[in-house]
Steps between C-alpha positions, in 0.01 A plus 500: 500500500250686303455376145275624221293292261297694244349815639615766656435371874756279660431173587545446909357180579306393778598761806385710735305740267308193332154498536484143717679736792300752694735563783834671345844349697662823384191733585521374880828495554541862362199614694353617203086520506297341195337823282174382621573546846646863426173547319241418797772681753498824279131494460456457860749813510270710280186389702638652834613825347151538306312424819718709744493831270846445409381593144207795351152366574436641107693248332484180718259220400225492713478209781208434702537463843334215707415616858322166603705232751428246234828598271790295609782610688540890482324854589550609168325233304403547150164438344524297172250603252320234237606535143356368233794481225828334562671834397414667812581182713828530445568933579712529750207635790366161463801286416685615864165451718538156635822526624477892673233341646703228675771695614484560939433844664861537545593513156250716345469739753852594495669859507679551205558323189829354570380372843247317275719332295718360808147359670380374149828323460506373837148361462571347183852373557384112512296533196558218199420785259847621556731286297179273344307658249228266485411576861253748645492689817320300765288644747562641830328285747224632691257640346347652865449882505522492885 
């Protein structure tokens, strides 16, 4: 029961959607991804159409490519470039590095967009980020470029 004392927001007690739970009962069992998980998957999305000319070369950010074997884990690696205020640290060409970097071959160099998202969610299907929104994606693994 839902009562109200003072203000205008209810008063639900200690539940699921306190702040002393990170893993939502109802969000698993309805399948239903945390926003910050949607967040790093859609960004991911944007990266893959930016970098395989799904979108104008005129009005995408620019990315700088790393053609080294050091980057981890992908032919299409990404360069990250030193900034010196936080306000750049946090665009999104720098903000999605790290993890484009760590996703396999077989994700990033897939066909079309929607064979992409299938790989990406296969890949990241035993990821804590999911339904915990205090995690972060872990790594892949090996970090070999043979």
């Amino acid at each position: 029961m839902v009562r109200k004392f003072g203000g205008s927001a209810p008063f639900l007690g200690r539940g699921a959607g306190s702040p002393s739970n990170t893993k939502s009962p109802r969000a698993e069992a309805t399948l239903l991804p945390t926003l910050r998980y949607r967040h790093t998957r859609g960004d991911m999305i944007e990266m893959y159409k930016i970098l395989s000319g799904k979108y104008d070369t005129a009005v995408t950010p620019r990315v700088n490519r790393e053609y080294s074997c050091i980057t981890r884990g992908n032919d299409l690696g990404l360069q990250k470039t030193r900034v010196t205020y936080d306000l750049r640290k946090y665009y999104f060409t720098n903000r999605v590095l790290n993890n484009w970097n760590s996703l396999p071959n077989y994700v990033v160099l897939s066909d079309t967009v929607n064979m992409f998202k299938s790989r990406l969610d296969k890949f990241w299907q035993h990821q804590d980020l999911i339904y915990d929104f205090k995690a972060v994606i872990s790594g892949t693994g090996s970090r070999s470029c043979y």
